[in-house]
C-alpha positions, 0 to 999 in steps of 0.5 A, a space after each residue: 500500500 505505501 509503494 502504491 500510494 508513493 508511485 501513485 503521488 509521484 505520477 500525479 506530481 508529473 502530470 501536474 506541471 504546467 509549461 512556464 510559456 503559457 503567459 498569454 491567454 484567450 481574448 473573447 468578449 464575454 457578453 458580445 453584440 453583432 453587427 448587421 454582417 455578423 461580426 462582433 463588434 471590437 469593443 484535484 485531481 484524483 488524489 481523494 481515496 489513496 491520500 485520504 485513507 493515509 492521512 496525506 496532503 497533497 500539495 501541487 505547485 501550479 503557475 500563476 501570479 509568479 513570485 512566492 511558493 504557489 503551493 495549492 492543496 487539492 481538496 478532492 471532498 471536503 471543499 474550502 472555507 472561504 474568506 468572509 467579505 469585508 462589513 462593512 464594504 469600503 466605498 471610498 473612491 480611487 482613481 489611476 489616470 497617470 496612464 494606461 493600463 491601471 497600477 493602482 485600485 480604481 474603485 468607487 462606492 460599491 464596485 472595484 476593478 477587480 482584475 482586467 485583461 489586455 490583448 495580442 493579435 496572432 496567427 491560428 493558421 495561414 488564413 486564420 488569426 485569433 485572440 489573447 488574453 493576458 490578466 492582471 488580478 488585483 493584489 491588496 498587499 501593495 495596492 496594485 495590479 499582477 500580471 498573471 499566466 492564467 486563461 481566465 480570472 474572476 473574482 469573488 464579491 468582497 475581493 478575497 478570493 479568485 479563480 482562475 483557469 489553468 491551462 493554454 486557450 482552454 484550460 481543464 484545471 480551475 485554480 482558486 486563489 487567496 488574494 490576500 496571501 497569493 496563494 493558490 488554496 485549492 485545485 480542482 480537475 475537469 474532464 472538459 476544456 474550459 473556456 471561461 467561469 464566473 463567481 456566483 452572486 454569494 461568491 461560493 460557485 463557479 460557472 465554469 462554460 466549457 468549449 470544443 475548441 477555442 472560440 475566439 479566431 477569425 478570418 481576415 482583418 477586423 478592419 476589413 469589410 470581410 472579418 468575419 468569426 470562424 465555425 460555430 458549435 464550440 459551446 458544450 456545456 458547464 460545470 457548476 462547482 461549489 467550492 465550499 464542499 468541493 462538489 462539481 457538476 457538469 451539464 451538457 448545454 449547446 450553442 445558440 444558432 445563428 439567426 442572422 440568415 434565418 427569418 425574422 421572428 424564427 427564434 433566438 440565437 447568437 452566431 457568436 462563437 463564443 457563447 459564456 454563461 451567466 449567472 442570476 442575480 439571485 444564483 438561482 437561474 444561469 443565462 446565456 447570451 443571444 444576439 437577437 431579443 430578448 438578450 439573454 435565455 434563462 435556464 434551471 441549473 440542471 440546464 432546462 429553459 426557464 421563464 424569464 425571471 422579474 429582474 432588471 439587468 442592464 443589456 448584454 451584461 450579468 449586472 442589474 440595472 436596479 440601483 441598491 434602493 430599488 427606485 431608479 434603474 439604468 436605462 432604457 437608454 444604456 448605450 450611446 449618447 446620451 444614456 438615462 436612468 428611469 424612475 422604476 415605478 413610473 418609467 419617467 426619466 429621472 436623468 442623463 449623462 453625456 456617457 457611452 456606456 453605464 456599467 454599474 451602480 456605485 451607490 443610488 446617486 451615482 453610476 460607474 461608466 465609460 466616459 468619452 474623451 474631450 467633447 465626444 468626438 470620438 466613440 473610440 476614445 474612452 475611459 471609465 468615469 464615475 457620473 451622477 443619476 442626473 449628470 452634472 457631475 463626473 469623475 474621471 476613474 481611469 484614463 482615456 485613451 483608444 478602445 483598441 491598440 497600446 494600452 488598451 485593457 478591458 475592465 472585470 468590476 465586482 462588488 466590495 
């Protein structure tokens, strides 16, 4: 039994070993919109039995922030205890508009940014290019952003634990990280390649969409008028993890159709090759993205369609548009100038703001959003700004620049 147990952990640790140059990872959009043509738009393991029965932790180094010991402990059943959110939530607000991408917290009221990502363009095949993502995570112990090696990060509300997938374009490890230590305090095995996760409402599960193949490649230039996505059929299913007793689930759950050269009114769909899923606002339901209307289909967690449930979210996104006293709500105009923030009851407009885009709720006076440079001449150039409900005043959160090109990142806010 000892030899057995010894050969056995010393295979696991070999296989356990991910290579040092998978520095860059995938880059899709999370919540996509198509244009008219189609495109979208630029915008642990098995260590359980033997270990258990002969009192043995087993500890796996896994690749992530760099720096110190990464040292994780794969908890087959017994799952982890997870780090109580702070109460009461800062709300102060922080800035970073010395340049782009952010060093320092950028965070106001209820919401920071928790982690982003930057992009890199190659070559998939002659014909063929694709994206990358490459994620930097937050690190409370100086304040600032590091640079990761992982596929995908999400993190947990309170901004004291995150996951992270683990691997090259997808990824079958999902790795859970102690923000505050850098630590990776848990590692947990799939049979399917991921492509993205997401925390649940409560910061205990993960939705964890899997893939066939990478999602994000497409033919020609996004500048030229032939860019189009590439194949279709990449979305197979999710995980539901709960990290707290170490469980895991998985369902099977295809893409969407393509509609765009259907008739119109045939039926929902998304000819988006990637296709993430989303949680609820209550955890209770998951979602997944269309590009046709409704925005989103929802579904129970065992993966049966479900009706709609009475929340309010704001378009192409898991956030909800209620402000945290229930009496205004973003939109109906969330996108382009200029946006508006309704009355829940009435539906009358109680504001807008000369914004592109509100993207979450600081307080109930006050919303997270992107903001364009000098006098809006540009749609292009932007940055994210914190505007009142009736838009007189702005603060500027982060530095403006290009959408696309140096120094462009993209943003993962989540509540304090």
């Amino acid at each position: 039994m000892t030899r057995l147990l010894r050969d056995t952990l010393e295979e696991w640790a070999g296989e356990a070993r991910v290579p040092h140059d998978l520095a860059d990872r995938a880059l899709g959009v999370r919540r996509p919109a198509r244009t008219p043509r189609g495109r979208v738009r630029p915008w642990a393991l098995a260590a359980g039995a033997l270990a258990l029965a002969a009192g043995v932790t087993v500890a796996l180094v896994v690749p992530g922030t760099g720096g110190e010991d990464r040292g994780a402990t794969v908890r087959p059943a017994t799952g982890l205890t997870l780090p109580e959110r702070p109460s009461p939530a800062p709300t102060d607000i922080r800035t970073y508009t010395e340049g782009r991408p952010p060093r320092t917290l950028i965070a106001a009221g209820n919401v920071a940014v928790s982690a982003y990502w930057t992009t890199t363009t190659e070559k998939a095949s002659a014909n063929l290019q694709r994206l990358r993502r490459t994620w930097w995570l937050y690190d409370p112990r100086n304040d600032g952003y590091e640079k990761t090696d992982w596929a995908w990060v999400d993190v947990a509300p309170g901004l004291q634990t995150a996951a992270a997938i683990s691997g090259g374009l997808l990824g079958r490890q999902i790795v859970i990280v102690d923000m505050a230590t850098r630590r990776n305090t848990s590692v947990i095995g799939l049979e399917h390649d991921a492509g993205s996760l997401v925390w649940s409402p409560d910061g205990t599960k993960l939705l964890v969409t899997t893939y066939s193949d990478y999602p994000d490649v497409w033919k020609g230039s996004p500048d030229s008028p032939d860019w189009h996505t590439v194949g279709g059929g990449h979305r197979t299913g999710y995980y539901l993890i709960d990290v707290t007793t170490g469980e895991k689930e998985y369902h099977e759950l295809p893409e969407l159709a393509d509609m765009l050269n259907e008739p119109a009114g045939s039926g929902p769909g998304n000819g988006n090759n990637r296709q993430d899923l989303g949680w609820s606002l209550d955890g209770s339901l998951i979602w997944a993205p269309t590009d046709t209307r409704p925005d989103r289909l929802f579904y129970t967690l065992d993966g049966k369609r479900h009706d709609p449930p009475a929340d309010r979210y704001i378009p192409h996104a898991g956030t909800t548009a209620l402000s945290p006293n229930g009496k205004l709500v973003i939109g109906p105009r969330q996108s382009g100038l200029p946006t508006e923030i309704t009355d829940a009851r009435s539906g009358k407009v109680a504001g807008r703001q000369k914004v592109l885009q509100l993207l979450a709720w600081a307080d109930d006076d006050n919303v997270v959003a992107l903001g364009c440079a000098r006098e809006c001449d540009d749609e292009f150039d932007a940055g994210l700004v914190l505007v009142s409900v009736d838009g007189t005043r702005t603060t500027q959160l982060a530095a403006t620049g290009k959408s696309e090109g140096e120094g462009s990142w993209r943003w993962v806010l989540t509540p304090r």
